[in-house]
DRENKEDO-185158 format. One record per atom (N, C-alpha, C): residue number from 1; residue in one letter; atom name; x negated, y, z negated. Coordinates in nm, 4 decimals. Layout:
// DRENKEDO-185158
> NUM, a, CA, X, Y, Z
...
// end
This chain:
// DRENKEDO-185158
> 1, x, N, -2.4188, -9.3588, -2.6242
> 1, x, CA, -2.3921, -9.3057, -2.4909
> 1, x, C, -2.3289, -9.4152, -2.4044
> 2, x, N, -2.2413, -9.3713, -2.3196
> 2, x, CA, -2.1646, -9.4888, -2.2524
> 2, x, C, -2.2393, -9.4772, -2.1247
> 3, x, N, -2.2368, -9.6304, -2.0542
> 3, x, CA, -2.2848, -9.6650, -1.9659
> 3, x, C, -2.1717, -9.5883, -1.7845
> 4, x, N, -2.2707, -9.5729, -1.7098
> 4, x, CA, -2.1539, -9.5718, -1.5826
> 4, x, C, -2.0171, -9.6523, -1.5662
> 5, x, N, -2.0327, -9.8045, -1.6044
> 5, x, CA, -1.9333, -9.8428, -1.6440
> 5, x, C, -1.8002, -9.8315, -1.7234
> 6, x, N, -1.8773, -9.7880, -1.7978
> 6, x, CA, -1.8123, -9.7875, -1.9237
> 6, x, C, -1.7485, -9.6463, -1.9032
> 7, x, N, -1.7796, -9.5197, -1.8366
> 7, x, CA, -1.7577, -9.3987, -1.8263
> 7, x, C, -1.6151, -9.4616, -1.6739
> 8, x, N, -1.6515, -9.5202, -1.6062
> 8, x, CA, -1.5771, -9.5323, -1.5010
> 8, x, C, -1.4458, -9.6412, -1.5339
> 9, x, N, -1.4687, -9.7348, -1.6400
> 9, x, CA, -1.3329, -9.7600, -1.6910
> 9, x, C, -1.2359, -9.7435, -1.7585
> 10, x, N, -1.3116, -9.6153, -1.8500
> 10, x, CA, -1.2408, -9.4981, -1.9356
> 10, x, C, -1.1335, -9.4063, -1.8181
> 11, x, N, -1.2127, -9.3486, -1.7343
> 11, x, CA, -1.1199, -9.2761, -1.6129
> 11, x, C, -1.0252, -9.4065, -1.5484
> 12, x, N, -1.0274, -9.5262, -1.5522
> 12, x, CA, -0.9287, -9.5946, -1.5043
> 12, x, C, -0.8025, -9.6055, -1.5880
> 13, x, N, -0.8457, -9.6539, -1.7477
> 13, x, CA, -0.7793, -9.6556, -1.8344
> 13, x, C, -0.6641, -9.5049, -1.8590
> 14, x, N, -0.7874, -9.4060, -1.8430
> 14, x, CA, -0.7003, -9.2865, -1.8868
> 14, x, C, -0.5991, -9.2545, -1.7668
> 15, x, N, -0.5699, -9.3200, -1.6931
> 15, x, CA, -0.4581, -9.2974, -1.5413
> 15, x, C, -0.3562, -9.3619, -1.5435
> 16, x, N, -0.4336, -9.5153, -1.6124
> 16, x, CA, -0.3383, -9.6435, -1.6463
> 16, x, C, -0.2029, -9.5466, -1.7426
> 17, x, N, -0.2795, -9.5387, -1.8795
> 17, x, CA, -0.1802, -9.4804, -1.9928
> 17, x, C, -0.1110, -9.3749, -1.9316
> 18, x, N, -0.1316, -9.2396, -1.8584
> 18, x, CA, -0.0820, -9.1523, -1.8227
> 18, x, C, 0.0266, -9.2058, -1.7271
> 19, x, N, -0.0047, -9.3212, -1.6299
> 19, x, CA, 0.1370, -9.3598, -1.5660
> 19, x, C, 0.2290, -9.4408, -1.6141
> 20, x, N, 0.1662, -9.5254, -1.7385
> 20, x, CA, 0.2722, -9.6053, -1.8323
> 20, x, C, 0.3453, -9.5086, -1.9367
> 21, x, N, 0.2740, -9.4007, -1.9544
> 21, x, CA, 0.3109, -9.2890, -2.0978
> 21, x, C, 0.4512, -9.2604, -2.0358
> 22, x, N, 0.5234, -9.2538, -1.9081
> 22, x, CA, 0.6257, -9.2169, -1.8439
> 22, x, C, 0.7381, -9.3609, -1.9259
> 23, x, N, 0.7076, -9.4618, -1.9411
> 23, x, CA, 0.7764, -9.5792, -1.9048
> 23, x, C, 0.7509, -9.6481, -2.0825
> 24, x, N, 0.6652, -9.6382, -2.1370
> 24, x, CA, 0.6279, -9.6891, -2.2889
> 24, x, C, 0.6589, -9.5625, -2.3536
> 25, x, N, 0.6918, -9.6199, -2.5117
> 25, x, CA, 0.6928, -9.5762, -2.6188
> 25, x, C, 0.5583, -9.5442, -2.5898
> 26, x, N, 0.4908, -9.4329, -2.7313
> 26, x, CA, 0.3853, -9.3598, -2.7438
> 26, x, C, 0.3340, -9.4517, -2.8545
> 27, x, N, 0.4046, -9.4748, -2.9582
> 27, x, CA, 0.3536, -9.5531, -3.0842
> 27, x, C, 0.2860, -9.7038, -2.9660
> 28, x, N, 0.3537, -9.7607, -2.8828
> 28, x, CA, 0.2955, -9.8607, -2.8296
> 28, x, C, 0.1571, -9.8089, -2.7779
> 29, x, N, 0.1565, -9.6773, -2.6938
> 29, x, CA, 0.0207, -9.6635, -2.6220
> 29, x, C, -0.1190, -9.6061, -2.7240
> 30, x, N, -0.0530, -9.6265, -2.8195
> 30, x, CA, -0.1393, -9.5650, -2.9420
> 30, x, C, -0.2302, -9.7232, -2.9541
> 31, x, N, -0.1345, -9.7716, -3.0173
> 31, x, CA, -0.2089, -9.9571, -3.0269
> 31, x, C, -0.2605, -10.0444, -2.9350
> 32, x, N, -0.2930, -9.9576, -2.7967
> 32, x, CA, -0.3135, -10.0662, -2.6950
> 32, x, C, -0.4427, -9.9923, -2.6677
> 33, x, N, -0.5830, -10.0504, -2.6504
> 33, x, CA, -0.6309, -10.0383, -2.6336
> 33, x, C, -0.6852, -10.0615, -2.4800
> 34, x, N, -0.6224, -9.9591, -2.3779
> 34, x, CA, -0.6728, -9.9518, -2.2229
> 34, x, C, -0.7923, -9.9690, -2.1687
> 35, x, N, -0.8675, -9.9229, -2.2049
> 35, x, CA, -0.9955, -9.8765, -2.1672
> 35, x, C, -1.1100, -10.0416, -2.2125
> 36, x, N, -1.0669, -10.0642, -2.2981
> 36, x, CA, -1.0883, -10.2056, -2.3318
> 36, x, C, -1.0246, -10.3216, -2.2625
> 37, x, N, -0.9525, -10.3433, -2.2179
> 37, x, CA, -0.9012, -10.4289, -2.1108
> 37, x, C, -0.9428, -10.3968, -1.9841
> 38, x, N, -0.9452, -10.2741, -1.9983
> 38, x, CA, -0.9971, -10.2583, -1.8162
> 38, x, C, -1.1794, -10.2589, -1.8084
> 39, x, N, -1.2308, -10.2789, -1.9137
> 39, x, CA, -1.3689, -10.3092, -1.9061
> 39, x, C, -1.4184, -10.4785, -1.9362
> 40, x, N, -1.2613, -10.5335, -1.9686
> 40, x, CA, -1.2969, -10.6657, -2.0117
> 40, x, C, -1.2617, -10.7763, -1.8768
> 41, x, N, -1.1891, -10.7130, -1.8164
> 41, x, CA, -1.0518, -10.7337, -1.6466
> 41, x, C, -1.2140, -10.8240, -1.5766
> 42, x, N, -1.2981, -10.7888, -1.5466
> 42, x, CA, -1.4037, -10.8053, -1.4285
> 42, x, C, -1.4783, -10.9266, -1.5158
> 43, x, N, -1.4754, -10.9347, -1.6850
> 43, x, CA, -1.5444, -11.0790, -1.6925
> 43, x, C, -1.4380, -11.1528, -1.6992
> 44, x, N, -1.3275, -11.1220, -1.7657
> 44, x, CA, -1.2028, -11.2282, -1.7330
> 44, x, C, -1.1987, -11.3373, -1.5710
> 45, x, N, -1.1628, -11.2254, -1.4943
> 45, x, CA, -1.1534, -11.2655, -1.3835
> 45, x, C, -1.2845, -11.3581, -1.3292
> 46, x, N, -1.4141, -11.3088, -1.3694
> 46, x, CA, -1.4852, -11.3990, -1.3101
> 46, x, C, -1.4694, -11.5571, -1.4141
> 47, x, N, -1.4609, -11.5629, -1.5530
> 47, x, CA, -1.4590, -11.6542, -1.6084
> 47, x, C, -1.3558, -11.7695, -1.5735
> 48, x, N, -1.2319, -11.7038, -1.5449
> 48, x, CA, -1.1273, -11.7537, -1.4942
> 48, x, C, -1.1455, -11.8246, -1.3543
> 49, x, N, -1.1779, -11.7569, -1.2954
> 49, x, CA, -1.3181, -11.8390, -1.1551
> 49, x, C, -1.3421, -11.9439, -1.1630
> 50, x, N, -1.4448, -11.9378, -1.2676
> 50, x, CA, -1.5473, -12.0204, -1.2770
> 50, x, C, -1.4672, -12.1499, -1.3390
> 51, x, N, -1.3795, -12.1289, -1.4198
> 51, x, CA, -1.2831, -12.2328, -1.5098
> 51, x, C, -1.1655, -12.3411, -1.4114
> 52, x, N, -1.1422, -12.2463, -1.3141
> 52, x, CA, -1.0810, -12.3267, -1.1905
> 52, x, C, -1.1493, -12.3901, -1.0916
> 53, x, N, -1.2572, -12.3358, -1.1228
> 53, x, CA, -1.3515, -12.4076, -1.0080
> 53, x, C, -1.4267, -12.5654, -1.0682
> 54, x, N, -1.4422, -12.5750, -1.2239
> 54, x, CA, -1.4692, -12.6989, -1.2958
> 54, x, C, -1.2973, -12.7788, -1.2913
> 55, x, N, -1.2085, -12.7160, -1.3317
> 55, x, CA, -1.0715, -12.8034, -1.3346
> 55, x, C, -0.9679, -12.7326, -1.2776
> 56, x, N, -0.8720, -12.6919, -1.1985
> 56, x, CA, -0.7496, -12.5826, -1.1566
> 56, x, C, -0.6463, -12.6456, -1.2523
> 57, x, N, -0.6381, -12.7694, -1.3385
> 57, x, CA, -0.5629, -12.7486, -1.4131
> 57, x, C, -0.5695, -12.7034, -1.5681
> 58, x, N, -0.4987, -12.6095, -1.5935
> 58, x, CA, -0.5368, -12.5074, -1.6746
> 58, x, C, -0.5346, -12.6520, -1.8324
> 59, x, N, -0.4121, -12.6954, -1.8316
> 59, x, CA, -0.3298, -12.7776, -1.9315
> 59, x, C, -0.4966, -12.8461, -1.9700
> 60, x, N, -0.5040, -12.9555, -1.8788
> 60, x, CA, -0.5911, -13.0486, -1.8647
> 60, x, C, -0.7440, -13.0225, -1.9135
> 61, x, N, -0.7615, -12.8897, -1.8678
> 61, x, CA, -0.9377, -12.7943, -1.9225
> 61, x, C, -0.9391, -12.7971, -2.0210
> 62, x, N, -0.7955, -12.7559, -2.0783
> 62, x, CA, -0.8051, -12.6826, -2.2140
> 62, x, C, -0.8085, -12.8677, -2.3002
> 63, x, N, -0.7198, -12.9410, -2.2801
> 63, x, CA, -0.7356, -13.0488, -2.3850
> 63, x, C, -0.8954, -13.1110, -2.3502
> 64, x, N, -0.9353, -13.1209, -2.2439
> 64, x, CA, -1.0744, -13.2103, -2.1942
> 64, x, C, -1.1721, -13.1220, -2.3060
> 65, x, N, -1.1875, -12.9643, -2.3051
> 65, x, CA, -1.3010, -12.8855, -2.3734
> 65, x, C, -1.2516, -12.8880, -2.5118
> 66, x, N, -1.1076, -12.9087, -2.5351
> 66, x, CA, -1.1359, -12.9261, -2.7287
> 66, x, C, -1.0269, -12.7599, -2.7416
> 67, x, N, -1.0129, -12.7252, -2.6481
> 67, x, CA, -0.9137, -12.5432, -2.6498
> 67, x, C, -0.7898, -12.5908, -2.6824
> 68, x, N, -0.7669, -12.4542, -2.7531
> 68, x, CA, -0.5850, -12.4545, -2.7293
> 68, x, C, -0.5373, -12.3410, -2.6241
> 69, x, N, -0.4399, -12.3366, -2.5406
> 69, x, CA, -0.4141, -12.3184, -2.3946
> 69, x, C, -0.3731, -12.1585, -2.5211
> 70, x, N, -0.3580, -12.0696, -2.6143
> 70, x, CA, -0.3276, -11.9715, -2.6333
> 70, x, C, -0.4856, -11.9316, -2.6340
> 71, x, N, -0.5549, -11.9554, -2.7230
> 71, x, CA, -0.7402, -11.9095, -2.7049
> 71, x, C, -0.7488, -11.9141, -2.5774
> 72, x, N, -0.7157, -11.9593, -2.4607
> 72, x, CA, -0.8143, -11.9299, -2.3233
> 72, x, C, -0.7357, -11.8262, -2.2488
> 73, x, N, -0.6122, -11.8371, -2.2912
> 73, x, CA, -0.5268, -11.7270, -2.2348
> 73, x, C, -0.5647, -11.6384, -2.2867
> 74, x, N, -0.6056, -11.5462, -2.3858
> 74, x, CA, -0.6262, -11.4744, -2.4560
> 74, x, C, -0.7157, -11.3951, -2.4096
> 75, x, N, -0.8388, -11.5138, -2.3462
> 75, x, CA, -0.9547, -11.4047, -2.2717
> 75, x, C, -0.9055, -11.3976, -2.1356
> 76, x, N, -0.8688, -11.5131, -2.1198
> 76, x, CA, -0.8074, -11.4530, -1.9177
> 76, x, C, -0.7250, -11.3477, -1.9062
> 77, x, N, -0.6409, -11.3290, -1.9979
> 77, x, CA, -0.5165, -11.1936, -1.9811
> 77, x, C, -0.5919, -11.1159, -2.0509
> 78, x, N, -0.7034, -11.0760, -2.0458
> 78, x, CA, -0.7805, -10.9559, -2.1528
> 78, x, C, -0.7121, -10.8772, -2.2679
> 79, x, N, -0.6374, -11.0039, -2.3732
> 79, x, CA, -0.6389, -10.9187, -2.4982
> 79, x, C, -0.7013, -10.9556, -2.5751
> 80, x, N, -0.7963, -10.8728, -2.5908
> 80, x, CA, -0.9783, -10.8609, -2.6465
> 80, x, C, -0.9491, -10.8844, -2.7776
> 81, x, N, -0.8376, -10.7726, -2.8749
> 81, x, CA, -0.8344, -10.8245, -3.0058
> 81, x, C, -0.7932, -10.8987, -3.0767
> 82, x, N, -0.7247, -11.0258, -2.9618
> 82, x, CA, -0.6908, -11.1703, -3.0215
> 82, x, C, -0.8059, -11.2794, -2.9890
> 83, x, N, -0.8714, -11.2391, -2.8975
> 83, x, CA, -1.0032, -11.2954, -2.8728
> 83, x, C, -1.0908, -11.3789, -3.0131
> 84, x, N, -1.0830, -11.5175, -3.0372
> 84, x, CA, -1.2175, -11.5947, -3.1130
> 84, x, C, -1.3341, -11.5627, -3.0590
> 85, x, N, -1.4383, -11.4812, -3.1264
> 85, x, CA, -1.5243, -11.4924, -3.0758
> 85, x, C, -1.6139, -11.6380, -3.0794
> 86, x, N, -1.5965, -11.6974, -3.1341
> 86, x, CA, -1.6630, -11.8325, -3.1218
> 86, x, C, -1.5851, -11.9792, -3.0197
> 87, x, N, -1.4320, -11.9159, -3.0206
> 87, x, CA, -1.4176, -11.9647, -2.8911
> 87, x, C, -1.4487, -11.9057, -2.7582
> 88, x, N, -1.4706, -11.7665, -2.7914
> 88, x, CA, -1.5038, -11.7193, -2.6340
> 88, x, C, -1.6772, -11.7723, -2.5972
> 89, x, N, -1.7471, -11.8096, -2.6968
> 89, x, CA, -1.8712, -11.8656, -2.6800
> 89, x, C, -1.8540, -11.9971, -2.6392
> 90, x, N, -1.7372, -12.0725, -2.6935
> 90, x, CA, -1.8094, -12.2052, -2.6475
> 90, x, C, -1.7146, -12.2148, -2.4728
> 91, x, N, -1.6198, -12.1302, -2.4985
> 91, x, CA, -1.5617, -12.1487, -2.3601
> 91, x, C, -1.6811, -12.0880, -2.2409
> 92, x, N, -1.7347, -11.9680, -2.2857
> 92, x, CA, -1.8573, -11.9522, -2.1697
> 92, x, C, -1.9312, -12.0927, -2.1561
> 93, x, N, -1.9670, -12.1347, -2.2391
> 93, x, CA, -2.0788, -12.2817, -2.2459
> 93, x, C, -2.0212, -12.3311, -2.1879
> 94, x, N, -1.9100, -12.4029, -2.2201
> 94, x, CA, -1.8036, -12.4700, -2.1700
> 94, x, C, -1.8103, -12.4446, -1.9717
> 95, x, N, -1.8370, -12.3376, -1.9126
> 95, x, CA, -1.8174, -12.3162, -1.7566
> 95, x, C, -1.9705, -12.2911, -1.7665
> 96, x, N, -2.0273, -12.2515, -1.8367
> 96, x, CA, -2.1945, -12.2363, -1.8060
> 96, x, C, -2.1721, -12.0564, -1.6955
> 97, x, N, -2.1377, -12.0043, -1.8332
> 97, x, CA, -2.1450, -11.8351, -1.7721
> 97, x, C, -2.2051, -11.7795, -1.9303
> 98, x, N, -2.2420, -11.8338, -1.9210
> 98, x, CA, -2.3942, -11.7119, -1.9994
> 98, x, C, -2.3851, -11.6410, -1.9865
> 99, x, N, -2.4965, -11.6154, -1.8488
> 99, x, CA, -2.5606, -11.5225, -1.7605
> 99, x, C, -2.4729, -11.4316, -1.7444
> 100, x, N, -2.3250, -11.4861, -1.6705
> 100, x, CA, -2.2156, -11.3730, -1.6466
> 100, x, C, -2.1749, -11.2723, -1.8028
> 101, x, N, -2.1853, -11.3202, -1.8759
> 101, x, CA, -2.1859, -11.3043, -2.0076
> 101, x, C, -2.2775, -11.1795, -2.0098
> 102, x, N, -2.4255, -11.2311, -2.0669
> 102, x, CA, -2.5137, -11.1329, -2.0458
> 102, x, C, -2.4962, -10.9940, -2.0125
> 103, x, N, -2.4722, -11.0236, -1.8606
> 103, x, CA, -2.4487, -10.9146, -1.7558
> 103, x, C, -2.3389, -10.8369, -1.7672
> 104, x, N, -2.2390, -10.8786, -1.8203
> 104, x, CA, -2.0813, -10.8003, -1.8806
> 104, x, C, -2.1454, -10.7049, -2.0340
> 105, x, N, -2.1781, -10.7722, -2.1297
> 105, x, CA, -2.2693, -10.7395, -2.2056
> 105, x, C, -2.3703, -10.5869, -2.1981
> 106, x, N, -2.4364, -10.6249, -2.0904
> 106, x, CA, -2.5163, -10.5239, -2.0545
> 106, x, C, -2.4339, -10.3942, -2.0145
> 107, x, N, -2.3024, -10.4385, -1.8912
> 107, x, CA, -2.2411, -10.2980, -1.8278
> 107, x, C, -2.1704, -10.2292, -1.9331
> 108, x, N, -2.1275, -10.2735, -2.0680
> 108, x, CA, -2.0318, -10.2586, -2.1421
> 108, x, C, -2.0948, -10.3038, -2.2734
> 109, x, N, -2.1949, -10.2457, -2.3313
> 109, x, CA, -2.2424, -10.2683, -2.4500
> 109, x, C, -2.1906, -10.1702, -2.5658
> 110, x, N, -2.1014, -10.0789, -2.5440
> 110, x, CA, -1.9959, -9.9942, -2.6640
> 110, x, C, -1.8700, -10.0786, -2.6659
> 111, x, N, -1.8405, -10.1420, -2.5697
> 111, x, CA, -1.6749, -10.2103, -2.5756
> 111, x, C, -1.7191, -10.3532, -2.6585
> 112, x, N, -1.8593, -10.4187, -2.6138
> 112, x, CA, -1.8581, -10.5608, -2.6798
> 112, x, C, -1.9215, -10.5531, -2.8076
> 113, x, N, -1.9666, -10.3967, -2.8389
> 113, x, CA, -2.0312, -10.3839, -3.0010
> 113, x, C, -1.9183, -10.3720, -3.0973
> 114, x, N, -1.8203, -10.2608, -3.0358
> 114, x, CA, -1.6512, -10.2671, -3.1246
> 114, x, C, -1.6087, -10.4039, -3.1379
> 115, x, N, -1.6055, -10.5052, -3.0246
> 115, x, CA, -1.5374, -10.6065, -3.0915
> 115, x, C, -1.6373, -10.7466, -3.1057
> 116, x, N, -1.7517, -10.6967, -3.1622
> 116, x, CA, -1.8195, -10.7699, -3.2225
> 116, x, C, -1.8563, -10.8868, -3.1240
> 117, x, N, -1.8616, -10.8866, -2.9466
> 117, x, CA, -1.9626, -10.9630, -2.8756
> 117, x, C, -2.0651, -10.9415, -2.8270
> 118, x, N, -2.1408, -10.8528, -2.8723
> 118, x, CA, -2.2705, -10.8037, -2.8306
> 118, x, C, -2.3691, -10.9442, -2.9205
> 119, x, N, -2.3023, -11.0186, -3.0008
> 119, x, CA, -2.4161, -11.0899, -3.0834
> 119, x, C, -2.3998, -11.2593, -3.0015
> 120, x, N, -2.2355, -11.2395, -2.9530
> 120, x, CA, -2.1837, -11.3883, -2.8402
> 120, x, C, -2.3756, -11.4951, -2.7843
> 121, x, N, -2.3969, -11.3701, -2.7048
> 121, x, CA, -2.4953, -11.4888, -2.6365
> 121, x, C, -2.6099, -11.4862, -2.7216
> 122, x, N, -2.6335, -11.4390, -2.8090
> 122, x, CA, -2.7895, -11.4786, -2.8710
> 122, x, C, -2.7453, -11.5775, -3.0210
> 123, x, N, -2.6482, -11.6471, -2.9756
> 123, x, CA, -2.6201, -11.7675, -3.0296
> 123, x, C, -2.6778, -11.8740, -3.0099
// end
């Protein structure tokens, strides 16, 4: 059963595709998974936060934590299925968002079971 969340970013998603379906190929909107980016958009953004708020230079974060500047982009621009999950773990550690973690986790526990981060924080 999907969460309120999860029900309320499906209706975002399904508006998204219907106003891009005008402007994209169909074979493209077939492979893009909407509804998954727009449930992933709200931890991005806060992680991305939190990552400027330890360094604003992006270059510099990424060599200081051991990243390569395509893995962190990957979760900031929410494409979930290029996502490491073991870099998206140590990059949470890395800003100390767990918790934010957790809590994304919780609103969206069908989107992070498909791509296999429901197991991220009990690492």
């Amino acid at each position: 059963m999907k969460t309120k969340y999860e029900k309320e970013a499906a209706k975002i998603a399904k508006t998204f595709t219907q106003v891009l379906g005008f402007k994209l190929d169909k074979a493209i909107l077939k492979k893009m998974d909407a509804t998954t980016m727009v449930s992933f958009k709200p931890l991005a953004d806060l992680l991305k936060k939190k990552r400027t708020k330890i360094n604003s230079d992006f270059k510099a974060f990424c060599k200081l934590y051991g990243f390569t500047q395509h893995s962190i982009k990957y979760i900031e621009e929410c494409r979930v299925a290029n996502i490491d999950k073991g870099i998206l773990a140590k990059y949470v550690k890395a800003i100390n968002a767990e918790n934010e973690l957790k809590e994304w986790i919780s609103k969206y526990p069908n989107v992070a079971k498909k791509y296999k981060m429901d197991t991220i924080d009990k690492n």
